[in-house]
PDB file as gemmi writes it, atoms N, CA and C in Angstrom:
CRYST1    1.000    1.000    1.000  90.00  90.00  90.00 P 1                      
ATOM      1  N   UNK A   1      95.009  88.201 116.371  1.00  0.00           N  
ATOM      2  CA  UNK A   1      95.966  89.298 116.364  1.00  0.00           C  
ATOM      3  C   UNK A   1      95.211  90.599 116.091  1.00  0.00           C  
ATOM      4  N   UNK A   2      95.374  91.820 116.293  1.00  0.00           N  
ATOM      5  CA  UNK A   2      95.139  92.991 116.653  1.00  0.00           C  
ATOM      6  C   UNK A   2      95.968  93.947 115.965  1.00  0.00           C  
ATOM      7  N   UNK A   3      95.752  93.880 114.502  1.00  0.00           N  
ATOM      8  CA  UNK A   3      96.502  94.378 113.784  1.00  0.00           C  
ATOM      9  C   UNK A   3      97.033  95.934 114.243  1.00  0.00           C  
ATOM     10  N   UNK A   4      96.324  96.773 114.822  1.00  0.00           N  
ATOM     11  CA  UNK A   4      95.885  98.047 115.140  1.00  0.00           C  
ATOM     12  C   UNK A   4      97.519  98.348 116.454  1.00  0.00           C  
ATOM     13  N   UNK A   5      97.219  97.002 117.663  1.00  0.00           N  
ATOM     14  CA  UNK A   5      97.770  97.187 118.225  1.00  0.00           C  
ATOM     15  C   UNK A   5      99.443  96.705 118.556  1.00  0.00           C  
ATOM     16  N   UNK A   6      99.366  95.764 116.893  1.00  0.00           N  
ATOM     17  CA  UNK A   6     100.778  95.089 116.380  1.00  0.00           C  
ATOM     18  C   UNK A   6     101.367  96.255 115.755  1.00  0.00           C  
ATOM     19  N   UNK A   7     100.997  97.184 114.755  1.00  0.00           N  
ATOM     20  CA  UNK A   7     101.305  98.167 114.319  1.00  0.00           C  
ATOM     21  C   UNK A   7     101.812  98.912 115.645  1.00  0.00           C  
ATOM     22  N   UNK A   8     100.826 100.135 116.681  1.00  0.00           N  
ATOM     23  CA  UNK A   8     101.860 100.433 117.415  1.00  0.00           C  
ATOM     24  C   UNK A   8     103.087 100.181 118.185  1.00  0.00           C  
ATOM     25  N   UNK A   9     102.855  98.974 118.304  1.00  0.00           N  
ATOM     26  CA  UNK A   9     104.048  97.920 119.069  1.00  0.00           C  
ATOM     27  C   UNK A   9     105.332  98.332 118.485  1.00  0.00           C  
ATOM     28  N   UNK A  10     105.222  97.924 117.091  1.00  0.00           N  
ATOM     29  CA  UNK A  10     106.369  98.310 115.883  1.00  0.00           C  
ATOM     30  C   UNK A  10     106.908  99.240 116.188  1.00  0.00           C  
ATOM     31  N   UNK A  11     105.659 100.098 115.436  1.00  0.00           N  
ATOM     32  CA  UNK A  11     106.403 101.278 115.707  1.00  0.00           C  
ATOM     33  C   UNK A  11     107.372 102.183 117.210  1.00  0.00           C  
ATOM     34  N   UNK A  12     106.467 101.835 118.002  1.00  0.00           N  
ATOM     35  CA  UNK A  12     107.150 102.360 119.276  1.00  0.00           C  
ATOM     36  C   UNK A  12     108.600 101.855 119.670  1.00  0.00           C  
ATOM     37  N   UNK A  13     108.602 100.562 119.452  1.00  0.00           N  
ATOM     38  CA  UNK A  13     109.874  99.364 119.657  1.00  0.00           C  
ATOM     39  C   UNK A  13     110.895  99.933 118.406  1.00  0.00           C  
ATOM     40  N   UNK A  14     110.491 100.500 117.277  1.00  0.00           N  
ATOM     41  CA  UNK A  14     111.685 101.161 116.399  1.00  0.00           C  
ATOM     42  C   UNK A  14     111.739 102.565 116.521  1.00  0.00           C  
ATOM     43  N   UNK A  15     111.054 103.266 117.746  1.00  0.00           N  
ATOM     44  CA  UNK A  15     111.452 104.565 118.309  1.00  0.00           C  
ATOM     45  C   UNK A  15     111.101 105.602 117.011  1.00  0.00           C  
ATOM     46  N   UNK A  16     109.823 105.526 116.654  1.00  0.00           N  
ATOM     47  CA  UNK A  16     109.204 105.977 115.669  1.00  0.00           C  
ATOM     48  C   UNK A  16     108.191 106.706 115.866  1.00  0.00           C  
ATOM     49  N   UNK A  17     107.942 108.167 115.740  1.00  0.00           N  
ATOM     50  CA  UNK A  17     106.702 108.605 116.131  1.00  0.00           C  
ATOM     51  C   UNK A  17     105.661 108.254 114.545  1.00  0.00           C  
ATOM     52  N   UNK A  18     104.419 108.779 114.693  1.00  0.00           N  
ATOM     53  CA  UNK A  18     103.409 108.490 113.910  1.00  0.00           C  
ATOM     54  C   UNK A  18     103.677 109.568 112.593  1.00  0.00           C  
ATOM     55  N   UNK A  19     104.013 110.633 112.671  1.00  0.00           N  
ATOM     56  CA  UNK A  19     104.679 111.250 111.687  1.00  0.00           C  
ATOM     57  C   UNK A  19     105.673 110.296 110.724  1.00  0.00           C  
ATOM     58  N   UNK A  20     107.203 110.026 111.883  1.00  0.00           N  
ATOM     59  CA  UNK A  20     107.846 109.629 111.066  1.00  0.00           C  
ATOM     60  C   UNK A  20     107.658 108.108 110.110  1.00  0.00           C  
ATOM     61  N   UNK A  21     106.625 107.406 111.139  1.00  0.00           N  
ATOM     62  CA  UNK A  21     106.541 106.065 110.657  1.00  0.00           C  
ATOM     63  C   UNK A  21     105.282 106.519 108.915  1.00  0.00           C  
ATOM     64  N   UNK A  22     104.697 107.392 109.156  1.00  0.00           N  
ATOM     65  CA  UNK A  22     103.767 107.922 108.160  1.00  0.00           C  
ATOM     66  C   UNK A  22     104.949 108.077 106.449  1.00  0.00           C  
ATOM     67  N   UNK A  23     106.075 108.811 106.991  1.00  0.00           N  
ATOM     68  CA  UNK A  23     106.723 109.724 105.762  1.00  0.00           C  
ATOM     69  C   UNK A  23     107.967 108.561 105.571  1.00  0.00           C  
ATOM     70  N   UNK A  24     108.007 107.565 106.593  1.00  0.00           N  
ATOM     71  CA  UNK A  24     108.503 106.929 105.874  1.00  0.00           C  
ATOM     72  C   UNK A  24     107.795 105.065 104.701  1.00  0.00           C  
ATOM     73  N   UNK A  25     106.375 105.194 105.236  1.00  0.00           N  
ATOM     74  CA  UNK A  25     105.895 104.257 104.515  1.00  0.00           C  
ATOM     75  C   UNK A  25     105.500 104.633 103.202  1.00  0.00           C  
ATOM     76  N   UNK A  26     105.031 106.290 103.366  1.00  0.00           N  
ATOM     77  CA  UNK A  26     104.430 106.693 102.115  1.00  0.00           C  
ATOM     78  C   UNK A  26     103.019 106.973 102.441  1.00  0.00           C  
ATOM     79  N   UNK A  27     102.332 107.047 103.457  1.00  0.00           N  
ATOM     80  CA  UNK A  27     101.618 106.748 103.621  1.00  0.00           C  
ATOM     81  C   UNK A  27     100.485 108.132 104.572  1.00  0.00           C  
ATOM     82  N   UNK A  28      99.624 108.564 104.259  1.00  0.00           N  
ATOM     83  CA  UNK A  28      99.123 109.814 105.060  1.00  0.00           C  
ATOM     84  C   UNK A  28      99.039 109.733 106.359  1.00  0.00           C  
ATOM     85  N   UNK A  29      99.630 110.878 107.401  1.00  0.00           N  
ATOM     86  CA  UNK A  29      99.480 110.774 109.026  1.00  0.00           C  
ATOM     87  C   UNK A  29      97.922 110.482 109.078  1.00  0.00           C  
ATOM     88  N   UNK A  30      97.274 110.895 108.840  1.00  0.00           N  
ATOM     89  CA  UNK A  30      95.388 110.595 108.998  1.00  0.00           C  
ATOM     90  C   UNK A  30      94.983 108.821 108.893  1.00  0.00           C  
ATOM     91  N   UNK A  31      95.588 108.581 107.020  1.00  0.00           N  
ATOM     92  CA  UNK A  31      95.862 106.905 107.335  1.00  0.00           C  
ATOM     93  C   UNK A  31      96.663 106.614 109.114  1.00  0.00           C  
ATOM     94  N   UNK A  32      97.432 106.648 108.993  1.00  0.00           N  
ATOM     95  CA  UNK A  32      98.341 105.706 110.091  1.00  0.00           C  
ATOM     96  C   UNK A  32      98.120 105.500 110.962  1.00  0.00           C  
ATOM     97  N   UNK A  33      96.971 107.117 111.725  1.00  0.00           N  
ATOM     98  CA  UNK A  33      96.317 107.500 113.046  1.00  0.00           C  
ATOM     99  C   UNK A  33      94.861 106.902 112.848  1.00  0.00           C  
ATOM    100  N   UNK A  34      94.688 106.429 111.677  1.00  0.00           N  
ATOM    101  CA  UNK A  34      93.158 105.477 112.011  1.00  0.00           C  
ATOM    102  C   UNK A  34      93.697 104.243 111.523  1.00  0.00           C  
ATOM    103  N   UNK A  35      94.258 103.673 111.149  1.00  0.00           N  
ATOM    104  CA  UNK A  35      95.055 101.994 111.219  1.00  0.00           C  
ATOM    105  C   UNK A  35      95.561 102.181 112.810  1.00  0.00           C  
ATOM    106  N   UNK A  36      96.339 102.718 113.419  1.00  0.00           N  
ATOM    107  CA  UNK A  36      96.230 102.619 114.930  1.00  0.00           C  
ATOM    108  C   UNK A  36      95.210 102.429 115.613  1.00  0.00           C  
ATOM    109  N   UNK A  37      94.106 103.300 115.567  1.00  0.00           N  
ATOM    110  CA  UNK A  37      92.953 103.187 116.027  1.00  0.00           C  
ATOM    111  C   UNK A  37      92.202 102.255 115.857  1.00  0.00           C  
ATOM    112  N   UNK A  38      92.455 101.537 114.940  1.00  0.00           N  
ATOM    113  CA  UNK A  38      91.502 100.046 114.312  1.00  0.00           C  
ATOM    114  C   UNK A  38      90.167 100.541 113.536  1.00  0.00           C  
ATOM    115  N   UNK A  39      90.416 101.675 112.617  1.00  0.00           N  
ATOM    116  CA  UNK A  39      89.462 101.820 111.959  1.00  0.00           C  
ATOM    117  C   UNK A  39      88.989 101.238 110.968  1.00  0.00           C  
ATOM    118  N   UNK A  40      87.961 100.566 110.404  1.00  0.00           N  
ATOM    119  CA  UNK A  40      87.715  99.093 109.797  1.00  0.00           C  
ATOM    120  C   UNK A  40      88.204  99.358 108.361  1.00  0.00           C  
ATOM    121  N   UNK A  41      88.101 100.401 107.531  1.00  0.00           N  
ATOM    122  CA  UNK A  41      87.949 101.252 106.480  1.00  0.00           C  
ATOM    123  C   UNK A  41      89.162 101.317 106.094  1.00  0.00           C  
ATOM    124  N   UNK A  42      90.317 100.740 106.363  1.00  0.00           N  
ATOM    125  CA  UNK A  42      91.377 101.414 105.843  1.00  0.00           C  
ATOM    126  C   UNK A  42      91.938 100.357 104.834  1.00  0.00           C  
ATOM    127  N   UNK A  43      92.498 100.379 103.724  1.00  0.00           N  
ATOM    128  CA  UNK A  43      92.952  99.971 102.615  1.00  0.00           C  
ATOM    129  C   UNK A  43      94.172  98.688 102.871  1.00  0.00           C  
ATOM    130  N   UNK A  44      94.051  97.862 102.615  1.00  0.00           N  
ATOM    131  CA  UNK A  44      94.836  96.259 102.587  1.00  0.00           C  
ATOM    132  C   UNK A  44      96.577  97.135 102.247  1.00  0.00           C  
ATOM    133  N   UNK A  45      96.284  97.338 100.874  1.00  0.00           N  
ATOM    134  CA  UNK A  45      97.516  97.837 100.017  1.00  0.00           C  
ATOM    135  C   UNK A  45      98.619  98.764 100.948  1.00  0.00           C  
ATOM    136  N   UNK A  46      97.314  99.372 101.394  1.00  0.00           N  
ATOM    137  CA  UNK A  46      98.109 100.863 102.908  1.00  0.00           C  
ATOM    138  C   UNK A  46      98.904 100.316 103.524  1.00  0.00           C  
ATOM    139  N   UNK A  47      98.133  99.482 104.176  1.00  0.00           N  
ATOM    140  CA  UNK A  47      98.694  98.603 105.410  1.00  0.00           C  
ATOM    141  C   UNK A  47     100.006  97.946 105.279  1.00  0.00           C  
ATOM    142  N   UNK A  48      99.562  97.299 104.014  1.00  0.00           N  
ATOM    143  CA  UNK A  48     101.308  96.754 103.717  1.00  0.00           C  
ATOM    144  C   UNK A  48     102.186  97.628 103.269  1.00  0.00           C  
ATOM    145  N   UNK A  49     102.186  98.745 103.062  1.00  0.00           N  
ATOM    146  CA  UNK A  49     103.121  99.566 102.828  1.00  0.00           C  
ATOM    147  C   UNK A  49     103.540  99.815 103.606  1.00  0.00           C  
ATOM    148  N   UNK A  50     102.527 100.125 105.111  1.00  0.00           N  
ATOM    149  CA  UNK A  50     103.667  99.903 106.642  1.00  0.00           C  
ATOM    150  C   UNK A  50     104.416  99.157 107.237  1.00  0.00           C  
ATOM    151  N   UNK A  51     103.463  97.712 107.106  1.00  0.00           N  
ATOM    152  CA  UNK A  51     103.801  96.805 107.514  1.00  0.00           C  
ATOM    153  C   UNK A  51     105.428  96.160 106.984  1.00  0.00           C  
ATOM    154  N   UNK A  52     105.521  96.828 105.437  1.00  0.00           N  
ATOM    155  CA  UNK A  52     106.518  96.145 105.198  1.00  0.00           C  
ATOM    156  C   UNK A  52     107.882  97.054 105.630  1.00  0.00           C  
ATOM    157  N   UNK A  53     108.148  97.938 105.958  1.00  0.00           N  
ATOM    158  CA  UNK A  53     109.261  98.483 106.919  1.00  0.00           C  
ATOM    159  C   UNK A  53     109.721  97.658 108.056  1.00  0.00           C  
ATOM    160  N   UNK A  54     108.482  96.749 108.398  1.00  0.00           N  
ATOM    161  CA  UNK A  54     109.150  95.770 109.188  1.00  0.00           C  
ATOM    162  C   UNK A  54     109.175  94.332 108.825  1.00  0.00           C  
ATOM    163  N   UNK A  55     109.138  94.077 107.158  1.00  0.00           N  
ATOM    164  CA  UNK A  55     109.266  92.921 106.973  1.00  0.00           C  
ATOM    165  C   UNK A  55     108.215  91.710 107.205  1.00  0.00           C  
ATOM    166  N   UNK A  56     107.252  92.756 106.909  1.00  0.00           N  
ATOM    167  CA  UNK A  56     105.437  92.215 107.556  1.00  0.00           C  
ATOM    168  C   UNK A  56     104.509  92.142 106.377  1.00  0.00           C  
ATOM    169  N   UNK A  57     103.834  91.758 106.362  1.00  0.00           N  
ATOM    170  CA  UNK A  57     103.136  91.434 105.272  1.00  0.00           C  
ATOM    171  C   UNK A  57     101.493  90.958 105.468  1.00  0.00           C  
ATOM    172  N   UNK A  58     100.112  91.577 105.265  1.00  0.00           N  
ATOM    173  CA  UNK A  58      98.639  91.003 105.744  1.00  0.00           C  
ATOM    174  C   UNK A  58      98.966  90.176 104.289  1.00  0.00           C  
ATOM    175  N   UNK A  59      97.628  89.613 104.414  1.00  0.00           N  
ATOM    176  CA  UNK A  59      97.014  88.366 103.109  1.00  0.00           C  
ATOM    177  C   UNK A  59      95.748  88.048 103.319  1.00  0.00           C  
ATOM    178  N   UNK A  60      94.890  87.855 102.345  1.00  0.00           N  
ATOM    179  CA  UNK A  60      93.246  87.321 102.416  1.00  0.00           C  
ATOM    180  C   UNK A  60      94.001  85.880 102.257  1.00  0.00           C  
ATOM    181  N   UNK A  61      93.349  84.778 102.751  1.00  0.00           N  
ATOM    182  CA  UNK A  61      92.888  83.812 102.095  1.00  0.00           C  
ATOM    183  C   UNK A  61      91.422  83.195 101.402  1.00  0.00           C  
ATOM    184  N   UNK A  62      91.692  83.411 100.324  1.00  0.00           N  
ATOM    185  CA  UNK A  62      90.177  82.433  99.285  1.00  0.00           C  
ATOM    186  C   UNK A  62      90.292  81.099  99.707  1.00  0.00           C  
ATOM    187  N   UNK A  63      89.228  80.651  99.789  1.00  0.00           N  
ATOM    188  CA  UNK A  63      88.829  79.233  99.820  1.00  0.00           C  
ATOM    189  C   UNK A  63      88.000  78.816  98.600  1.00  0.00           C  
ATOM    190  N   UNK A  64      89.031  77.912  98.079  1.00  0.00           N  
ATOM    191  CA  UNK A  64      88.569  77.072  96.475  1.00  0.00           C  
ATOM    192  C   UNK A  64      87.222  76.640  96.388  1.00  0.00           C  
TER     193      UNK A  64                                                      
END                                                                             
């Protein structure tokens, strides 16, 4: 999966520009426009703050 390009999907499919999907996660337009972009650098915590507007959620898994 293509986190980068699951994110725009979302957003576009809930008729959301990058502004609004930004002010409503909490989250900086600069973040949102490089998590689109697939910039490697961007913060787990961020992500789910977008992600969860749609009931989405990332996760590491550890191996014991």
């Amino acid at each position: 999966m293509n986190i980068a390009k699951e994110i725009t999907k979302l957003r576009k499919t809930a008729g959301l520009t990058q502004v609004e999907l930004a002010a409503r996660a909490g989250v900086g337009l600069r973040f949102l426009r490089d998590l689109e972009q697939g910039k490697s650098t961007v913060r787990l915590d961020k992500v789910n703050q977008v992600l969860a507007l749609f009931g989405c959620e990332l996760g590491v898994r550890m191996k014991p």
